[in-house]
Backbone of each chain as ProteinMPNN parsed JSONL, in Angstrom:
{"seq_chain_A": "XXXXXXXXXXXXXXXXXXXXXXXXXXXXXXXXXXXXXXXXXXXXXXXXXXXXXXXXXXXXXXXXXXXXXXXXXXXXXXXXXXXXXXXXXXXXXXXXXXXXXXXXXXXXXXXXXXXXXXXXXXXXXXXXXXXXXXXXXXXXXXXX", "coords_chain_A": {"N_chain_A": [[141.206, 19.245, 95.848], [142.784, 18.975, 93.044], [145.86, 18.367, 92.071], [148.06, 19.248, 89.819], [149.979, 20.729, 88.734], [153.859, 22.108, 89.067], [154.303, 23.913, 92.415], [155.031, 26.333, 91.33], [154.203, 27.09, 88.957], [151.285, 26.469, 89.001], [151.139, 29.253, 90.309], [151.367, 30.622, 87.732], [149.685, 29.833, 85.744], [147.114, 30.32, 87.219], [147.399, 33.263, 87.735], [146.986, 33.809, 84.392], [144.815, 33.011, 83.765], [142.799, 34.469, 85.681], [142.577, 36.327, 84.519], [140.509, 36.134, 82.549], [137.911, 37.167, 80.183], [135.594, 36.168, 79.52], [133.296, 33.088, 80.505], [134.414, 30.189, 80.113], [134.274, 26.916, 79.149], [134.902, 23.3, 79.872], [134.885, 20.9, 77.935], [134.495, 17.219, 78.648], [135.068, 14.567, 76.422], [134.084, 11.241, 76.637], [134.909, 7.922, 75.862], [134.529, 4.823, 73.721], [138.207, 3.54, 73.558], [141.172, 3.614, 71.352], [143.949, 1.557, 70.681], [146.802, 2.463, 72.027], [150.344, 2.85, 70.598], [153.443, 0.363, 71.056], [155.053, 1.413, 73.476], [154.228, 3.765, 74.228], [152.165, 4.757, 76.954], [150.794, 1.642, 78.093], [149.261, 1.003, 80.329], [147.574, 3.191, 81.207], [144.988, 5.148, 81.839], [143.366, 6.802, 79.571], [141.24, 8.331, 79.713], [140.234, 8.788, 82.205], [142.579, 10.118, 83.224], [142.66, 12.611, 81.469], [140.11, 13.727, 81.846], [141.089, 14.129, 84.932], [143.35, 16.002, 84.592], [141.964, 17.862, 83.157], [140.137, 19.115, 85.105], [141.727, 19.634, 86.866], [143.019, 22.084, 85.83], [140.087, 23.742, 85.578], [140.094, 23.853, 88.36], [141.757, 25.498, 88.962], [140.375, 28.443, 88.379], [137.491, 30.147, 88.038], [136.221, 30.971, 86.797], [136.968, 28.747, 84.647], [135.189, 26.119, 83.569], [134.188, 22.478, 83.75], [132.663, 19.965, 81.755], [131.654, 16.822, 81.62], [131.135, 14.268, 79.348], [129.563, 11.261, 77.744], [130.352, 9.986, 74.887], [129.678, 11.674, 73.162], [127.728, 13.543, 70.5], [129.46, 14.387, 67.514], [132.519, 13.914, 68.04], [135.179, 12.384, 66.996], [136.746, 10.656, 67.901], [138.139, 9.192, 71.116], [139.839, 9.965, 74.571], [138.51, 13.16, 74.443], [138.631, 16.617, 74.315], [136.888, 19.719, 74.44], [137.258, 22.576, 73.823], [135.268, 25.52, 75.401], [134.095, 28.607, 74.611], [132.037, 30.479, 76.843], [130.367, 27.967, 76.639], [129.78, 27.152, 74.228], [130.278, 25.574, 71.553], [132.664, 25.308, 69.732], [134.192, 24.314, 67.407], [136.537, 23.016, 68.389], [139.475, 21.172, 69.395], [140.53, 18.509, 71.47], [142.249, 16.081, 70.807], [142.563, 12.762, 73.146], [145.146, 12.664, 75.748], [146.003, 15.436, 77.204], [149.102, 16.197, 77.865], [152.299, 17.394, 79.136], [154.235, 19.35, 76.698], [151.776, 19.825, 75.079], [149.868, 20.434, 76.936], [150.782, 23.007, 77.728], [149.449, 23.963, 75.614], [146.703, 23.811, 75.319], [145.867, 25.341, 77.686], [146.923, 27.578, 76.484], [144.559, 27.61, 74.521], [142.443, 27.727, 76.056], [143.23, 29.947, 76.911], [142.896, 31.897, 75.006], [139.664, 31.355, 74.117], [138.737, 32.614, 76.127], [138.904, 35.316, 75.994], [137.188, 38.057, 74.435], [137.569, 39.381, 71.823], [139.745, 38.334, 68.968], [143.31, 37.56, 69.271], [144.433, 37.265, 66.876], [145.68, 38.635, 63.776], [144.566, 42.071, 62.187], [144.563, 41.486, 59.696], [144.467, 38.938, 59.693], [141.777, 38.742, 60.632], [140.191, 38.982, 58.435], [140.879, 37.706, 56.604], [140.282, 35.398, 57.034], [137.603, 35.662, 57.109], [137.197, 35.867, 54.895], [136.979, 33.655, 53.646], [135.303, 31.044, 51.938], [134.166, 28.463, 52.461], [134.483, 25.66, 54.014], [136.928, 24.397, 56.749], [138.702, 22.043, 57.903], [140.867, 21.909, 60.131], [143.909, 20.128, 61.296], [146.009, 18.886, 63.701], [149.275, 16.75, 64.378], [150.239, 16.04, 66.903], [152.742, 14.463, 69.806], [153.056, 14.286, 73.623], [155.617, 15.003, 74.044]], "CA_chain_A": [[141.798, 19.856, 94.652], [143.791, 18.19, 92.239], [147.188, 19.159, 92.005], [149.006, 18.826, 88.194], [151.24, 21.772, 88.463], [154.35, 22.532, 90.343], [153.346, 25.18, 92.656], [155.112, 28.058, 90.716], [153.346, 26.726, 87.16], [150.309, 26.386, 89.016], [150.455, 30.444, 90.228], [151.27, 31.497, 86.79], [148.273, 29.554, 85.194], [145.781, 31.249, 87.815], [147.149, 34.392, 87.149], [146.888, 33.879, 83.304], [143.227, 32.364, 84.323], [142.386, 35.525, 86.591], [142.456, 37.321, 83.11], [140.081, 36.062, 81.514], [136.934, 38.245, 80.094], [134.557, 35.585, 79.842], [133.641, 31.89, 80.929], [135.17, 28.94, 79.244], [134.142, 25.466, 79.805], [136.097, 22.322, 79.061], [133.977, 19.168, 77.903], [135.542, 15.774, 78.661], [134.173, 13.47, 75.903], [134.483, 9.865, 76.868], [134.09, 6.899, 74.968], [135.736, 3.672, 73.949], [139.533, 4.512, 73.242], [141.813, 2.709, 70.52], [144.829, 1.244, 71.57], [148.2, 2.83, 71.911], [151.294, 2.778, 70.303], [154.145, -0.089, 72.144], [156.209, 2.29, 73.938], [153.264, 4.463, 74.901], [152.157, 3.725, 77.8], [149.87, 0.737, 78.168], [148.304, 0.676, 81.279], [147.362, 4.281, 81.14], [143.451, 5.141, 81.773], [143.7, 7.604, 78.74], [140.547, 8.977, 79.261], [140.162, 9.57, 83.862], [143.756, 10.748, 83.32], [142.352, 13.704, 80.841], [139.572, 14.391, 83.081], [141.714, 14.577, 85.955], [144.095, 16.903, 83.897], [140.821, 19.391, 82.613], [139.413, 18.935, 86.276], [143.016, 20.777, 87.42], [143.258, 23.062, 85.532], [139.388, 24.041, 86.197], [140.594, 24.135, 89.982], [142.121, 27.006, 89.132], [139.36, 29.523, 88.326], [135.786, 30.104, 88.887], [135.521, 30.931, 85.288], [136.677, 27.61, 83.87], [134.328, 25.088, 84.292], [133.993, 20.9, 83.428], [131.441, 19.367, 81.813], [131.483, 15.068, 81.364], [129.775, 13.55, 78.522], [129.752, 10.33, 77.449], [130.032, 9.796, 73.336], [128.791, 13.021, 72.55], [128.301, 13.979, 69.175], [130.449, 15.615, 66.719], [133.497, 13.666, 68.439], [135.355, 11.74, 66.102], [137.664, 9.595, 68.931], [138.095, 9.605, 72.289], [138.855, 10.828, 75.336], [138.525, 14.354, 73.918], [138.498, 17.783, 75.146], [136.499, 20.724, 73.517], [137.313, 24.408, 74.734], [133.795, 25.825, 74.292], [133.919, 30.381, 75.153], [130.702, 30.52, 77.185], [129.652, 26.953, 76.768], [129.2, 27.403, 72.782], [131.138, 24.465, 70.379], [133.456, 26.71, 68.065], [134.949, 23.156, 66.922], [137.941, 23.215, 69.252], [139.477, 19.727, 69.873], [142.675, 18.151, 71.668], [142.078, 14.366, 70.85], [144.092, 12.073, 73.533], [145.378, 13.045, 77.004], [147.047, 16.559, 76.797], [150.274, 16.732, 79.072], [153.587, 18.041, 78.402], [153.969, 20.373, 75.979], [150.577, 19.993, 74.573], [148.879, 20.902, 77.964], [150.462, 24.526, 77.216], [148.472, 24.544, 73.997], [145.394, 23.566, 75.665], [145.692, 26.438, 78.647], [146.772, 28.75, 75.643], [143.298, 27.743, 74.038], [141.58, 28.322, 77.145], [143.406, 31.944, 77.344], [142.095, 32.37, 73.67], [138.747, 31.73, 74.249], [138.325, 33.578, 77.38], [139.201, 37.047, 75.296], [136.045, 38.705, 73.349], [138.399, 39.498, 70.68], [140.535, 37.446, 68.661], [144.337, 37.792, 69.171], [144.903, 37.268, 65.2], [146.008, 40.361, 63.355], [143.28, 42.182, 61.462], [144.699, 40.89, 58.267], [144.525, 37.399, 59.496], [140.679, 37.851, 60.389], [140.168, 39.79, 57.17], [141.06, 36.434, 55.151], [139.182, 34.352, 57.608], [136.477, 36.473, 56.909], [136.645, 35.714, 53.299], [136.756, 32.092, 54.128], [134.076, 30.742, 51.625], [134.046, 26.937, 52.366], [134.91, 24.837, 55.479], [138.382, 24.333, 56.734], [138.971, 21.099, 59.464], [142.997, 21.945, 60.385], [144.362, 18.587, 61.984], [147.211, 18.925, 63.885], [149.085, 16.04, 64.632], [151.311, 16.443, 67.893], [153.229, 14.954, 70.536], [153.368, 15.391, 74.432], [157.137, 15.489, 74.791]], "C_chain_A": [[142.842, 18.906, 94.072], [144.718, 19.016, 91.312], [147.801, 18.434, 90.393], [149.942, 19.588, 87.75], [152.16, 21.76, 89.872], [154.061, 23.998, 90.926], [154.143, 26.96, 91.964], [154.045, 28.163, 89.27], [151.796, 26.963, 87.795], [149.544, 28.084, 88.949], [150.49, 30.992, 89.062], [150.019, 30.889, 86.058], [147.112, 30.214, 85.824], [146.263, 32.487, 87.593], [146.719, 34.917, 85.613], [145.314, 33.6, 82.977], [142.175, 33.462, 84.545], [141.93, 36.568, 85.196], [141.662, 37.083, 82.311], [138.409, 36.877, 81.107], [135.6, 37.402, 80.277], [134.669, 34.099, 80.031], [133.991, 30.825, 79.837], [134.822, 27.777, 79.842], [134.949, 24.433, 79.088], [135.388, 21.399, 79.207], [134.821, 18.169, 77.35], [134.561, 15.042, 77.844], [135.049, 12.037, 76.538], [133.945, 9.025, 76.276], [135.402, 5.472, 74.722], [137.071, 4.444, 72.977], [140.246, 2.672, 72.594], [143.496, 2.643, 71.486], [146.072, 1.87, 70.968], [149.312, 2.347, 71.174], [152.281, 1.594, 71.462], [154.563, 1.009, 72.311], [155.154, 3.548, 74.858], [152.542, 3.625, 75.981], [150.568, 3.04, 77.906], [148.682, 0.584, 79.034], [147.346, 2.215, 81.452], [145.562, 4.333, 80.927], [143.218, 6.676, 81.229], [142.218, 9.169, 79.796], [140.028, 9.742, 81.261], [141.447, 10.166, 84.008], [143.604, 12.419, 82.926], [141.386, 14.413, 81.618], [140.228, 15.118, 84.558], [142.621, 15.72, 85.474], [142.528, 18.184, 83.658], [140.673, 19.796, 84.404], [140.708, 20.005, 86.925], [143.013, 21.722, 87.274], [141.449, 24.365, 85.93], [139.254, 24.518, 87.861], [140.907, 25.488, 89.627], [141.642, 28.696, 88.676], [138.094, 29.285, 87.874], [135.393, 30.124, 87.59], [135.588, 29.762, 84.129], [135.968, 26.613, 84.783], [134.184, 23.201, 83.741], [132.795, 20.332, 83.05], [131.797, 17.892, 81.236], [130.828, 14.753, 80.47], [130.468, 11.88, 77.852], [129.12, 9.684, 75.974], [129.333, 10.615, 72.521], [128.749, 13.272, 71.085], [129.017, 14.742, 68.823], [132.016, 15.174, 67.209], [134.037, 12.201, 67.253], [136.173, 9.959, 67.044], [137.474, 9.923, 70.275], [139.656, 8.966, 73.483], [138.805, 12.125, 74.221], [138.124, 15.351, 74.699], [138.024, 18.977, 74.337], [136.708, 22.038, 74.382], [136.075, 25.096, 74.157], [133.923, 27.45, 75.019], [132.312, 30.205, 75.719], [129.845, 29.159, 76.759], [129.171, 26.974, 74.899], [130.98, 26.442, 71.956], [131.703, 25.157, 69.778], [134.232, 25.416, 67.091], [136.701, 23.497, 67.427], [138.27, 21.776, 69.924], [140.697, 19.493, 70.138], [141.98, 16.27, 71.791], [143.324, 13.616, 71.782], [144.358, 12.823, 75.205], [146.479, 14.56, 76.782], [148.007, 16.81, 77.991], [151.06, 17.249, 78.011], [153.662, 19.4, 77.736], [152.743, 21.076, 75.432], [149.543, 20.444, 75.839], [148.922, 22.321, 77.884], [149.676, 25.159, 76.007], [147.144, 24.933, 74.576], [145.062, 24.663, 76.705], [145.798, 27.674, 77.527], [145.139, 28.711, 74.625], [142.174, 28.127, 74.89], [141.622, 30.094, 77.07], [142.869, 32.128, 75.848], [140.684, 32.532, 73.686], [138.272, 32.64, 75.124], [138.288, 34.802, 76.739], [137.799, 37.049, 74.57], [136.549, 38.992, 72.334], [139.274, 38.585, 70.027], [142.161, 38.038, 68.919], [145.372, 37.778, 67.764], [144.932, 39.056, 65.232], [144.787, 40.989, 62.938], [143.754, 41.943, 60.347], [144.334, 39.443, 58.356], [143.077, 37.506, 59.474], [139.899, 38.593, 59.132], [139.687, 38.201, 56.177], [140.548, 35.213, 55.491], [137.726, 34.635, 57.152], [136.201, 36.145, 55.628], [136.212, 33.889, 52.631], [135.084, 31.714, 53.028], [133.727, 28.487, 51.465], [134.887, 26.13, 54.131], [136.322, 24.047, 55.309], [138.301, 23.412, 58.041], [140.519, 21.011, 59.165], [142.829, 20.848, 61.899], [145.544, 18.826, 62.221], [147.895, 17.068, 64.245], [150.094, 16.117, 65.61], [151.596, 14.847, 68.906], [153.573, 15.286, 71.969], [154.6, 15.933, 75.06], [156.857, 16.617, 74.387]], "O_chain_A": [[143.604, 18.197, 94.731], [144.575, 19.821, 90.392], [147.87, 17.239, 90.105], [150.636, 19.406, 86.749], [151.824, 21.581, 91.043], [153.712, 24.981, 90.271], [153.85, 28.146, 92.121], [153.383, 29.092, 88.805], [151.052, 27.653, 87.097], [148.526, 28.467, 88.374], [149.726, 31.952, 88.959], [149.22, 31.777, 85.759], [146.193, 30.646, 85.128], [145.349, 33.135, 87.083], [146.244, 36.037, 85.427], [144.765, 34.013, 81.956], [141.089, 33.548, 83.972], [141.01, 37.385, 85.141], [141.78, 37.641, 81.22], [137.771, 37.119, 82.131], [134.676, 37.782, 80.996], [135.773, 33.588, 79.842], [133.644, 30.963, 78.664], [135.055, 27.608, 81.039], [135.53, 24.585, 78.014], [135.118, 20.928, 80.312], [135.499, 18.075, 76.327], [133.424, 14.825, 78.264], [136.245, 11.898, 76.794], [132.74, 9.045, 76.027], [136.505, 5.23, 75.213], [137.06, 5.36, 72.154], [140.096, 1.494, 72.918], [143.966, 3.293, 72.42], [146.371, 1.852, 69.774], [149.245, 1.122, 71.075], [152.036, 1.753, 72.658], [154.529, 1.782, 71.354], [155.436, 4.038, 75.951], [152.34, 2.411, 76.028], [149.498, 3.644, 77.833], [147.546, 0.213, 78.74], [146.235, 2.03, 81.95], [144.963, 3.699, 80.057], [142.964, 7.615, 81.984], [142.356, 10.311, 80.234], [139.61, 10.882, 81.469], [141.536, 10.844, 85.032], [144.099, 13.328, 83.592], [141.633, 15.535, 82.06], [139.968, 16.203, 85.078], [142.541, 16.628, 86.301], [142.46, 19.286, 84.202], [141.183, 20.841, 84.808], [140.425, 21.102, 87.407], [143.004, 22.534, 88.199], [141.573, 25.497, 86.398], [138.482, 25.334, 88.365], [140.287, 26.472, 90.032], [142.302, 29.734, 88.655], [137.729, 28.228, 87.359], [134.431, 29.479, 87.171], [134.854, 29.637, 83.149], [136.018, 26.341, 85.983], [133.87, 23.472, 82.582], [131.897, 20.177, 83.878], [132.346, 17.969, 80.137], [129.626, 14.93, 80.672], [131.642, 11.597, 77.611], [128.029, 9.141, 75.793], [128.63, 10.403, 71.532], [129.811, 13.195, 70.468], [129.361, 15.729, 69.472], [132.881, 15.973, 66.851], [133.314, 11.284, 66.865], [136.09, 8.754, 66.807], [136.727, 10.841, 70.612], [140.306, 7.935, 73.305], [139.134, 11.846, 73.069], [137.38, 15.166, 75.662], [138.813, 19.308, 73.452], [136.258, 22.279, 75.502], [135.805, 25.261, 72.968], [133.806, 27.373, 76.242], [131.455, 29.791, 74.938], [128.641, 29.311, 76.549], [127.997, 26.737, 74.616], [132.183, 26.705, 71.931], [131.002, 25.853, 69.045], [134.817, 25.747, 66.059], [137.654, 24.048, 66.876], [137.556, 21.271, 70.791], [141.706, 19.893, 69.556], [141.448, 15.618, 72.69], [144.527, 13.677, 71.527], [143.47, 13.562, 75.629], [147.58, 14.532, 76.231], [147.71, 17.532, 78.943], [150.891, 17.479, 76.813], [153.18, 20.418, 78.232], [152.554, 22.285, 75.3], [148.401, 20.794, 75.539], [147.911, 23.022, 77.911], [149.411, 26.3, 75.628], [146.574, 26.014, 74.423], [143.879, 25.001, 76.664], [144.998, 28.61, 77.558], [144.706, 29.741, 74.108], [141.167, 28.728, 74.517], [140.794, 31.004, 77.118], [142.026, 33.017, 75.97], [140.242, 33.631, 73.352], [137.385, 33.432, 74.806], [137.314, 35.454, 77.117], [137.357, 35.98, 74.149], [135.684, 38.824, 71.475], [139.661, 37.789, 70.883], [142.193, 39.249, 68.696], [146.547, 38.117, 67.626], [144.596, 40.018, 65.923], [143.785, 40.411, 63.358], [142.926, 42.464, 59.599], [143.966, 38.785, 57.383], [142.542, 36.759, 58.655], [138.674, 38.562, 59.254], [138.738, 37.83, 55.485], [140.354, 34.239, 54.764], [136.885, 33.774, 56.892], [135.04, 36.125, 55.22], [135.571, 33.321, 51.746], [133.971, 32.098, 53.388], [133.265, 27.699, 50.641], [135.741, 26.44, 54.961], [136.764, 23.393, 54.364], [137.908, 23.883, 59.108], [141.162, 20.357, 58.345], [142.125, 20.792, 62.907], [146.324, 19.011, 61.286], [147.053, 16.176, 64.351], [151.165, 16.322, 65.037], [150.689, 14.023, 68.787], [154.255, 16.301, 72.109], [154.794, 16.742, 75.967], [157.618, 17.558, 74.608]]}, "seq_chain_B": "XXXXXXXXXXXXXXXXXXXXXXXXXXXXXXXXXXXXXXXXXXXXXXXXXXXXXXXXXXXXXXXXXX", "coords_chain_B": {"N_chain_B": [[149.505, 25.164, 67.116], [148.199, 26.532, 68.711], [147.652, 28.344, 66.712], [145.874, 27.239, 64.855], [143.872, 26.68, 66.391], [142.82, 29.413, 67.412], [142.397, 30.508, 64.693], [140.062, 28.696, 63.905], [138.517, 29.571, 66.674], [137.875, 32.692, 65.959], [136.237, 31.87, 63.457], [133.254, 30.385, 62.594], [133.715, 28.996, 60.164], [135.802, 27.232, 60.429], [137.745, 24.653, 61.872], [139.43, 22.944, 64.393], [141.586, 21.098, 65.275], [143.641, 18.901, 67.78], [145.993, 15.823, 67.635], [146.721, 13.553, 69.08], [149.673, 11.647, 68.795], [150.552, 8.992, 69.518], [148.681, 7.925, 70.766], [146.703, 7.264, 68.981], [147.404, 5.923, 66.714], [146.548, 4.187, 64.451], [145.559, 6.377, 62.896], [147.542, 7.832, 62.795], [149.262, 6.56, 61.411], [147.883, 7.006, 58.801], [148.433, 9.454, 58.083], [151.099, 9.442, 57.552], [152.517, 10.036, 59.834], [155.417, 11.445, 60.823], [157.302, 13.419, 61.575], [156.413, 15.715, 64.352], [155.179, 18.728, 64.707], [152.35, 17.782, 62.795], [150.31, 19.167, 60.143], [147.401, 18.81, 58.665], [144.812, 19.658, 56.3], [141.599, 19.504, 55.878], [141.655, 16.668, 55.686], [143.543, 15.925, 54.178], [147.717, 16.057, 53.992], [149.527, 18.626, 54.881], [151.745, 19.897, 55.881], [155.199, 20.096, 57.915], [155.892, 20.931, 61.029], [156.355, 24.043, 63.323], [154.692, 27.062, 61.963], [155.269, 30.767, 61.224], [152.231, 33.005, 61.927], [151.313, 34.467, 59.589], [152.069, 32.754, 57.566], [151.201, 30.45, 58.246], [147.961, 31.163, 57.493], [148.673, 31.693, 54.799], [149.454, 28.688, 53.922], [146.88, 27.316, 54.901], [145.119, 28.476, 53.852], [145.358, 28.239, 51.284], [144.785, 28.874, 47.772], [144.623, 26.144, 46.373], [142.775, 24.838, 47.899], [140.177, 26.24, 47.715]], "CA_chain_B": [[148.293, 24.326, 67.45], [147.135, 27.524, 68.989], [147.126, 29.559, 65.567], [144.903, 26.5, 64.575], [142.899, 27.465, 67.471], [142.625, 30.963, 66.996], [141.557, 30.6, 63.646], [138.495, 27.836, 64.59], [137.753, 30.654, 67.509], [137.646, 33.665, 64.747], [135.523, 31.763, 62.044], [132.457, 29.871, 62.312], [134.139, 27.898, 59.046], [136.919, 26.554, 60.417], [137.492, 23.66, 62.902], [140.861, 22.876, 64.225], [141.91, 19.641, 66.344], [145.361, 18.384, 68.191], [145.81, 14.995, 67.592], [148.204, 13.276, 69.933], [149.401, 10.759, 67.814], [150.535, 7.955, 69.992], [147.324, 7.424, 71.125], [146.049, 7.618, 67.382], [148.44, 5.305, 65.311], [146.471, 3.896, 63.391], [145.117, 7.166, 62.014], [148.674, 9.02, 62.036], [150.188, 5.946, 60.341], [147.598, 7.362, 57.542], [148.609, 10.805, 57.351], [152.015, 9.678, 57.593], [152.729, 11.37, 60.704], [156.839, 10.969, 61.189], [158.118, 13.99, 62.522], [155.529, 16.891, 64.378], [153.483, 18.763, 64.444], [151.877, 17.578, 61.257], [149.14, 20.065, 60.213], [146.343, 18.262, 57.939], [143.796, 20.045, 56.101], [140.888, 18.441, 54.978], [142.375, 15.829, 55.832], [145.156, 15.628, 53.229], [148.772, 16.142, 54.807], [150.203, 19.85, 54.068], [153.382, 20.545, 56.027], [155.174, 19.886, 58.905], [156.516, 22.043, 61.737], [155.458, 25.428, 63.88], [154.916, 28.28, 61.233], [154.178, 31.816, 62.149], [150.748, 33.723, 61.734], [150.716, 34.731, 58.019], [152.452, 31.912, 56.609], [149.649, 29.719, 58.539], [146.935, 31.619, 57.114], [148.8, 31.436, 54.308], [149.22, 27.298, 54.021], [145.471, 26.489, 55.042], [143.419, 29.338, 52.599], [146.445, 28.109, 49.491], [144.249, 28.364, 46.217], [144.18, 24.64, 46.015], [141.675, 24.56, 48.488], [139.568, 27.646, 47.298]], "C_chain_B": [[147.234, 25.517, 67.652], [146.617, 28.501, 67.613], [145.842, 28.799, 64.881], [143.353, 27.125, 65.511], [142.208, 28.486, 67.792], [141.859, 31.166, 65.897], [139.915, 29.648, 63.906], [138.075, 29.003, 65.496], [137.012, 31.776, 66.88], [136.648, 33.029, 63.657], [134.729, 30.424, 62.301], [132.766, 28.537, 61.022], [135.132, 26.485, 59.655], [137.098, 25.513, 62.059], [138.606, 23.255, 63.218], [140.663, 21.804, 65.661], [143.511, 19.077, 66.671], [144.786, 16.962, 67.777], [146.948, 14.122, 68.493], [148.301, 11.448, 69.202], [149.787, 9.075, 68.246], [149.35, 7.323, 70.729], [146.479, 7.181, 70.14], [146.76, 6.578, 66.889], [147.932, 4.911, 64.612], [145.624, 5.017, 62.129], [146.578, 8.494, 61.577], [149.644, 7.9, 61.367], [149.561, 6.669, 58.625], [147.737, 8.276, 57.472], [150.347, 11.03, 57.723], [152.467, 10.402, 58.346], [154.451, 10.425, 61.506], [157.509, 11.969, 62.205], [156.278, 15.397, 62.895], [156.159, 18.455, 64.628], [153.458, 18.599, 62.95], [150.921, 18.172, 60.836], [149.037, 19.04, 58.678], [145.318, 19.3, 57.726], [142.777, 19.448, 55.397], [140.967, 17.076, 54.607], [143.636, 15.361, 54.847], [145.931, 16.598, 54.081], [149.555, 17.738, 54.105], [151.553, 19.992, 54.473], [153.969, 19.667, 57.382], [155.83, 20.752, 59.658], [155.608, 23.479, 62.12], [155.938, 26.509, 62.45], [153.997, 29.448, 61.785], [153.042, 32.419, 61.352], [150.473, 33.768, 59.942], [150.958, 33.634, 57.195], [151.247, 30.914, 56.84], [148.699, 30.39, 58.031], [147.266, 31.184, 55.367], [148.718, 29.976, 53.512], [148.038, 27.298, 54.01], [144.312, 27.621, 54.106], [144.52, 29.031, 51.273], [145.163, 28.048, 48.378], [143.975, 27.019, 46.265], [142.802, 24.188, 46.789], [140.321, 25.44, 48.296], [138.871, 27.19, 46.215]], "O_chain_B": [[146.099, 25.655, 67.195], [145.58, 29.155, 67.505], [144.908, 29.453, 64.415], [142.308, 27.722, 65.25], [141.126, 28.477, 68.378], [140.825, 31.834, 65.926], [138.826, 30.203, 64.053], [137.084, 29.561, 65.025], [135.81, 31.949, 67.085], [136.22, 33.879, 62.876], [135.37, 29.375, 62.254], [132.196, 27.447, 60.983], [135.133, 25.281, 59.398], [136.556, 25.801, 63.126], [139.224, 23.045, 62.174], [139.901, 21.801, 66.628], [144.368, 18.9, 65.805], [143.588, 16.752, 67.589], [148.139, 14.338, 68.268], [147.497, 10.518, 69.131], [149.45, 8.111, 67.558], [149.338, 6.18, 71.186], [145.351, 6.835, 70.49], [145.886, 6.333, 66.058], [148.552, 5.009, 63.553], [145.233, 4.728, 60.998], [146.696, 9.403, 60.756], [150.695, 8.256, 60.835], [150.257, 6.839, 57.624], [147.087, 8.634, 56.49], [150.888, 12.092, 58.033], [152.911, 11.475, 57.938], [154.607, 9.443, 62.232], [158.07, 11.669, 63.259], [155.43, 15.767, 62.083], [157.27, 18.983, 64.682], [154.225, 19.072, 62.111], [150.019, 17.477, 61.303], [149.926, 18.659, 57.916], [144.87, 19.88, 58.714], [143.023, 18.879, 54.333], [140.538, 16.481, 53.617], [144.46, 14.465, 55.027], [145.46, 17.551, 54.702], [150.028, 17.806, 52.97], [152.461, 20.178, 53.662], [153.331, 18.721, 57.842], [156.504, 21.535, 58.989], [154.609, 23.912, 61.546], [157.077, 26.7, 62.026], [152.902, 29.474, 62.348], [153.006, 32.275, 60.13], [149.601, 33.19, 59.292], [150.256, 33.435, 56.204], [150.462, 30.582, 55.952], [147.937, 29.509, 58.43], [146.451, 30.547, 54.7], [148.001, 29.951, 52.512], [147.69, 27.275, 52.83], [143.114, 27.507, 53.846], [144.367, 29.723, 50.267], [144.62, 26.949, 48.263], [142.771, 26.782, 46.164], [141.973, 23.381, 46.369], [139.364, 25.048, 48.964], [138.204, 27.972, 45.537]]}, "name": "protein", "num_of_chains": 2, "seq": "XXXXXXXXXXXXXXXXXXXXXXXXXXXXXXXXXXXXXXXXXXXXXXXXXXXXXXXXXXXXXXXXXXXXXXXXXXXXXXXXXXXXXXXXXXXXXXXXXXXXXXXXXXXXXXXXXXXXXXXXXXXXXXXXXXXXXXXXXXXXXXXXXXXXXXXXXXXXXXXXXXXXXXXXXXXXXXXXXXXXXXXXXXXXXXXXXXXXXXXXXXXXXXXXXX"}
């Protein structure tokens, strides 16, 4: 097992895990990776670092699972990480190695998909719903 | 990131991506990415900073994009 939490972080992620309604998989894209920022770090193996990071958090329940691909389509960069609800693409992407802060995004996208319901209001999926054209939201984060 | 997330989960339309930008520079030098989170739609640069639920819904369905 591969350890990435301290062990109190780790029990509250499996209990937050333990909750979930259905399975979630996490696909590691891999591919060639552009080069860093100075100050970022250099030697850094962006992309077995992110694996090893999904691969953790997968440790910690039966219902998330890992799948490897190498230059998959529909990936714009790499490494990359797609949160897919039951193995199904919803276009869910964390471009880059997600620690820090951004690793709680990525467990809170896990706990999102896992739900059968959305956690939006019903006004929010009201106006999603009315949605008549395609929307790619780009965040740009961050892992302090 | 997650309301991004939420919304891509909820709607078949919508597609939502982190970008971690030191690993990126030469694509967040082009969306001008100084302080985060920088939310991009369509790839043009809309705001910056966490906003809550309606105002995000608000921002990414604005008329301009409609």
């Amino acid at each position: 097992m591969v350890a990435i939490f301290r062990p109190e972080d780790e029990e509250r992620v499996r209990e937050l895990f333990a909750a979930l309604e259905r399975p979630v998989e996490l696909l590691v894209a891999h591919g060639p990776e552009e080069t860093p920022l100075p100050g970022a770090a250099q030697d850094v193996d962006f992309g077995a670092q992110t694996e090893r990071v999904v691969r953790g958090l997968a440790d910690l329940s039966e219902r998330v699972t890992v799948r490897v691909e190498e230059k998959p389509p529909s990936f714009d960069r790499y490494p990359a990480v797609s949160v897919q609800p039951e193995g199904r693409d919803v276009g869910i992407r964390y471009y880059g190695l997600p620690w820090g802060y951004e690793l709680g995004s990525l467990i809170g996208a896990v706990l999102e998909a896992g739900r059968v319901e959305s956690s939006l209001r019903p006004e929010s999926l009201e106006r999603l719903a009315a949605l008549d054209r395609e929307l790619a939201i780009d965040v740009f984060v961050t892992p302090t | 990131m997650l309301l991004a997330y939420k919304a891509a989960l909820a709607s078949p339309r919508v597609r939502a991506a982190a970008i971690e930008s030191t690993e990126f520079p030469a694509l967040a030098d082009q969306m001008e990415v100084y302080a985060v989170p920088r939310i991009v739609v369509n790839g043009v640069p809309q705001w910056d900073g966490a906003v809550p639920e309606r105002v995000f819904l608000d921002r990414v369905l604005a008329p301009a994009f409609e």
